[in-house]
C-alpha positions as CSV (number, residue, x, y, z in Angstrom):
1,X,16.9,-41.4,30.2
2,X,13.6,-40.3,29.3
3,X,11.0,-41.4,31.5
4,X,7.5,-42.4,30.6
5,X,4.5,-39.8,30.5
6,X,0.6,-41.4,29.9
7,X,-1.4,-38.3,29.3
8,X,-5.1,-38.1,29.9
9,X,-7.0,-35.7,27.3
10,X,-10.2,-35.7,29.2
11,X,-11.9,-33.3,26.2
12,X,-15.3,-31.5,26.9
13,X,-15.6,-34.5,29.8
14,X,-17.2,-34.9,32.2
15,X,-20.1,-32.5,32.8
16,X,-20.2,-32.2,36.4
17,X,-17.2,-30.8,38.5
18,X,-18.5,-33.8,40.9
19,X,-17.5,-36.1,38.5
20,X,-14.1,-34.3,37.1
21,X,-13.3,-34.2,41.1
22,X,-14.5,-38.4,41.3
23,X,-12.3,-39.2,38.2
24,X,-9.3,-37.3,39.7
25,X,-9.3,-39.1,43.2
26,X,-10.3,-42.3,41.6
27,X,-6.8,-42.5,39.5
28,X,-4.6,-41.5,41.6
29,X,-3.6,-44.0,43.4
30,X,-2.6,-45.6,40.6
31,X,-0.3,-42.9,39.6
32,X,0.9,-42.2,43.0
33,X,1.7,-46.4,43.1
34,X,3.8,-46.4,40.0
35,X,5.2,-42.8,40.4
36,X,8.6,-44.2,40.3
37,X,8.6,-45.3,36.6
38,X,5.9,-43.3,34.7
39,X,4.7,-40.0,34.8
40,X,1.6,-39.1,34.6
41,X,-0.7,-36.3,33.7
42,X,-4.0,-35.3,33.2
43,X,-6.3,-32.7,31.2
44,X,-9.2,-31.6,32.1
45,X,-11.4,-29.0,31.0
46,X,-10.7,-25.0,31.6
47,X,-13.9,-25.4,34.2
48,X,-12.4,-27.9,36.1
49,X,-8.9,-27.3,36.8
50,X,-9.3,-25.6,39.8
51,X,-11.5,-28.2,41.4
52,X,-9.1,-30.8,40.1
53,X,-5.8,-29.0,40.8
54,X,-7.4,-29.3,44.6
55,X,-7.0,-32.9,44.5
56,X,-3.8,-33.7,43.1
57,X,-2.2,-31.1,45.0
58,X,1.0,-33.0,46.7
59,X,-0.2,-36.1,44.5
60,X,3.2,-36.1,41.9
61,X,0.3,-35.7,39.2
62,X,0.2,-33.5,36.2
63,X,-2.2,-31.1,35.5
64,X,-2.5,-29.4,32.3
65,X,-5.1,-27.6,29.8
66,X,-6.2,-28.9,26.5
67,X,-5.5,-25.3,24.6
68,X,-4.1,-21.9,25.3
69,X,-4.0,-18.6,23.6
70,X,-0.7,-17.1,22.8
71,X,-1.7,-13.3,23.9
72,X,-0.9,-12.4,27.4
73,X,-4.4,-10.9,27.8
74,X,-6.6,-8.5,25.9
75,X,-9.8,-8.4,23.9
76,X,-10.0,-12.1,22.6
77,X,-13.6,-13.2,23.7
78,X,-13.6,-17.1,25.1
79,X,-9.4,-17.2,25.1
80,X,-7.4,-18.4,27.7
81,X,-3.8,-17.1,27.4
82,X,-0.6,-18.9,28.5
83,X,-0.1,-17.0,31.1
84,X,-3.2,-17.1,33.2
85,X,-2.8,-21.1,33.1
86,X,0.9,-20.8,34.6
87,X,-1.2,-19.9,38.3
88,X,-2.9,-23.4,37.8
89,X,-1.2,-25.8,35.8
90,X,2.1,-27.0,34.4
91,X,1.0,-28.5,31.3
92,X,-1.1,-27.4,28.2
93,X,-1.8,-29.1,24.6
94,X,-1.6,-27.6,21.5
95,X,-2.4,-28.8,18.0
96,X,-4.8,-31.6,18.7
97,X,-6.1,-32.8,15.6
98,X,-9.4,-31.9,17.0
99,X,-8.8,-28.3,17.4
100,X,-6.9,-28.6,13.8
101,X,-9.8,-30.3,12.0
102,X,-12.6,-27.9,13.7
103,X,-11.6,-24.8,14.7
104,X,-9.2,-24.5,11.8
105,X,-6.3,-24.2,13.7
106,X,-3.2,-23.8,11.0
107,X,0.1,-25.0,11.7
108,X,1.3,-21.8,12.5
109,X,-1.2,-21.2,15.6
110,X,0.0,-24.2,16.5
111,X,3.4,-22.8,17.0
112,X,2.4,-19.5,18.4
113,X,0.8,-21.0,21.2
114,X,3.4,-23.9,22.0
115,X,6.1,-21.1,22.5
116,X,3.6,-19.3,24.5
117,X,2.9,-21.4,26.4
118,X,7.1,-22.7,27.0
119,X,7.7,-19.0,27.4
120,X,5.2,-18.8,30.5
121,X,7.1,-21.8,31.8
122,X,4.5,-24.7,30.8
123,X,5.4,-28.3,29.7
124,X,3.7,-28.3,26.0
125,X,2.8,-31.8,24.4
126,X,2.6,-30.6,20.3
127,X,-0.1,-32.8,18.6
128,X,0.7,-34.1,14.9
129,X,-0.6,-35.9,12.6
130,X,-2.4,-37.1,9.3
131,X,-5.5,-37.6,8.2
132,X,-7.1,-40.9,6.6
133,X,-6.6,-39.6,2.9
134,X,-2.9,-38.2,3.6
135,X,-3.0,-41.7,4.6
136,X,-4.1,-43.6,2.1
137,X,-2.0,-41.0,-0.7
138,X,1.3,-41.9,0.9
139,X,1.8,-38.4,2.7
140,X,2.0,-39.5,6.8
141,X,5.8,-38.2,6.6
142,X,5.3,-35.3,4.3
143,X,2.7,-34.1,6.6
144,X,4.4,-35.2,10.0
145,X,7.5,-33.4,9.0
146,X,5.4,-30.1,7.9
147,X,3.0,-29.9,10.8
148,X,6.4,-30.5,13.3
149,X,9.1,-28.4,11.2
150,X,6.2,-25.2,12.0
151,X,6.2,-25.9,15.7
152,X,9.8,-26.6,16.0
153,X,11.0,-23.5,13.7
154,X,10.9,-20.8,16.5
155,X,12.2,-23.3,19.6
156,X,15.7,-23.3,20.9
157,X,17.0,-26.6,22.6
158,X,16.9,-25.1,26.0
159,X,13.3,-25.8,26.0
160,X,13.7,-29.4,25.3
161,X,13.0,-30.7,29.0
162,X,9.4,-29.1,28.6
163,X,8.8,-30.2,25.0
164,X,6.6,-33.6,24.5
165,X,5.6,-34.6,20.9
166,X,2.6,-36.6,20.3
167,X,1.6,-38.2,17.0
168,X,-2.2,-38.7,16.9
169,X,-3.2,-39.6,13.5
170,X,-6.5,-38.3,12.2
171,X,-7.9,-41.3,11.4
172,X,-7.3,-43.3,15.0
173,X,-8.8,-40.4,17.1
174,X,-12.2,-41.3,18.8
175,X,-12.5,-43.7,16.2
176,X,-11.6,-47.1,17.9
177,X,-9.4,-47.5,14.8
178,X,-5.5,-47.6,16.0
179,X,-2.6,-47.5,14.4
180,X,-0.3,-50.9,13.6
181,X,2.0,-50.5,16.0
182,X,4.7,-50.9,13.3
183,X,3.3,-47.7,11.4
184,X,3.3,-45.7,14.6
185,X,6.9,-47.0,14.7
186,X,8.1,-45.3,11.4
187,X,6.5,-42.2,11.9
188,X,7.7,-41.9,15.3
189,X,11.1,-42.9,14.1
190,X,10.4,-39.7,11.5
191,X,9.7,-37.2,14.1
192,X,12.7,-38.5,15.9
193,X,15.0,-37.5,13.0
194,X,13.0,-34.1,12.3
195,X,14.2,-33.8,16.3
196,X,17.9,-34.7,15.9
197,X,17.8,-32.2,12.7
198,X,16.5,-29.2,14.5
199,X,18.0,-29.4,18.3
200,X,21.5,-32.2,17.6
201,X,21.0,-35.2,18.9
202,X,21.6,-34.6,22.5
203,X,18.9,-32.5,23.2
204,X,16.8,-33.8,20.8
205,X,17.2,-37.1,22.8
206,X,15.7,-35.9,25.7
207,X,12.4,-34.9,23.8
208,X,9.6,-37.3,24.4
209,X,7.2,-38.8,21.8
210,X,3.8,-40.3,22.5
211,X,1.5,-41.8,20.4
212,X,-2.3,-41.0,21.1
213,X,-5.5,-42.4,18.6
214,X,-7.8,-45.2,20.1
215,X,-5.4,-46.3,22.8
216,X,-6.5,-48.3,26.3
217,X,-5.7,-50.7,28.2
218,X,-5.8,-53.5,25.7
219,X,-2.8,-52.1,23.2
220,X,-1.0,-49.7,25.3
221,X,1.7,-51.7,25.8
222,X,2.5,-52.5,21.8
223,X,3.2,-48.4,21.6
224,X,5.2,-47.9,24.6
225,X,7.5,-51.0,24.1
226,X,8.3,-49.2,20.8
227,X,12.2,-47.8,20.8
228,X,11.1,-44.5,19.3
229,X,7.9,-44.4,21.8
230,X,8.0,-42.8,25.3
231,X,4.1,-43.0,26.0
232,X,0.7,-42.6,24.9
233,X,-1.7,-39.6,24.6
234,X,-4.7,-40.9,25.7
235,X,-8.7,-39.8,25.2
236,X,-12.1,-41.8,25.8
237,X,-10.2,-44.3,28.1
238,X,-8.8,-41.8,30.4
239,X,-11.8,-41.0,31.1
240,X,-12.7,-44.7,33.2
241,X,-10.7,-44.8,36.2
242,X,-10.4,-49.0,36.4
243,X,-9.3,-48.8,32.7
244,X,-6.5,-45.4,32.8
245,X,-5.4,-47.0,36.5
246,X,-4.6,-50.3,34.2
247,X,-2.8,-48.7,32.0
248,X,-0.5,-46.9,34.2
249,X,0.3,-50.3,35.4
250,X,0.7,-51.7,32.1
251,X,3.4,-48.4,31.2
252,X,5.0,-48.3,34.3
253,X,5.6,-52.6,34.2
254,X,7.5,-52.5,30.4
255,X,11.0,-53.0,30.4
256,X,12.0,-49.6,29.2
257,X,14.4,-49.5,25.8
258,X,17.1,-47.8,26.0
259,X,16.1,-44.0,25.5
């Protein structure tokens, strides 16, 4: 059975390590309360994942990056490969719609970096989705099923265990505008297939799939009740400790369907 995971994309938040430190301790409990029915991780930024590793040490918490490089080391000003994060953290994310959207991340650095990253022995959570016009034009699978098929392509189902899938459409990100839950539904239902294509449906069953976009306390449950759902990728609330220590309550108290 595939057990819960809320994931907390703390972006370029907060400013002080004092703060990123505060923000750790404060949620843990929480997690550390519930620990027997969801998992939980968080991601902060490069700067503070030392400081923050030194808190949940022994907690049960995850710690991962928001980004990696897929070079070992070398010349490549600003990067931070892989590798290096393995000696801090057991999780990294790749293909946020963010990165995608500003930094012109194709889908193919997308996939570079996720088997990077799983070859370095990280848990990866792959980031898809569309935007508001691929929306509106009919094209949420099209896109889905491209931007997952390039990550997917070079992965073997012996990495399945440490592969998480998120779907984060453009439009819902940061923008307090979330996805119907029945929409999320189908598309998650989509990338469910796309997973049962490339690994057979054993393996592919033990792949998880979160949705993230304007999630919190309020509708977090309407995603992870969802058959095809297994969690939520979560930004601007993760980073309020009453609010994300609610919703691990909320995830960790659903009757889970049968995954």
């Amino acid at each position: 059975m595939r057990r819960p995971l809320l994931a907390g994309n703390w972006k370029m938040n907060p400013v002080t390590q004092a703060d990123a430190v505060a923000l750790a301790r404060g949620m843990t409990p929480a997690a550390q309360a519930d620990a027997e029915h969801v998992d939980v991780a968080v991601f902060p930024p490069f700067c503070w994942l030392v400081p923050v590793a030194g808190v949940l040490e022994g907690t049960g918490v995850g710690l991962g990056a928001q980004d990696c490089y897929w070079e070992r080391s070398g010349a490549y000003t600003g990067e931070v490969s892989a590798a290096m994060l393995a000696g801090w953290c057991g999780w990294v994310i790749t293909g946020h719609s963010e990165r995608r959207a500003r930094f012109g991340e194709t889908d193919q650095q997308v996939a570079h970096k996720a088997v990077a990253a799983l070859e370095f022995g990280l848990s990866v959570i792959v980031c898809i989705g569309e935007r508001e016009d691929e929306l509106d034009s009919g094209q949420t699978e099209t896109v889905c099923r491209r931007q997952l098929s390039a990550a997917l392509q070079p992965l073997t189902a012996d990495v399945v265990d440490r592969l998480v899938i998120a779907y984060e459409p453009v439009w819902a990100i940061g923008t307090g505008r979330n996805a119907d839950p029945a929409h999320a539904g189908a598309t998650m239902d989509v990338i469910r297939r796309r997973l049962d294509e490339a690994f057979g449906a054993e393996a592919a069953g033990r792949v998880r799939v979160l949705y993230g976009g304007s999630v919190n306390a309020a509708n977090v449950t309407s995603y992870v009740e969802l058959d095809s759902c297994d969690g939520c990728l979560v930004g601007g609330a993760s980073l309020k400790v009453e609010e994300f220590s609610t919703m691990i309550g909320a995830v960790a108290s659903v009757e889970a369907p049968e995954r």
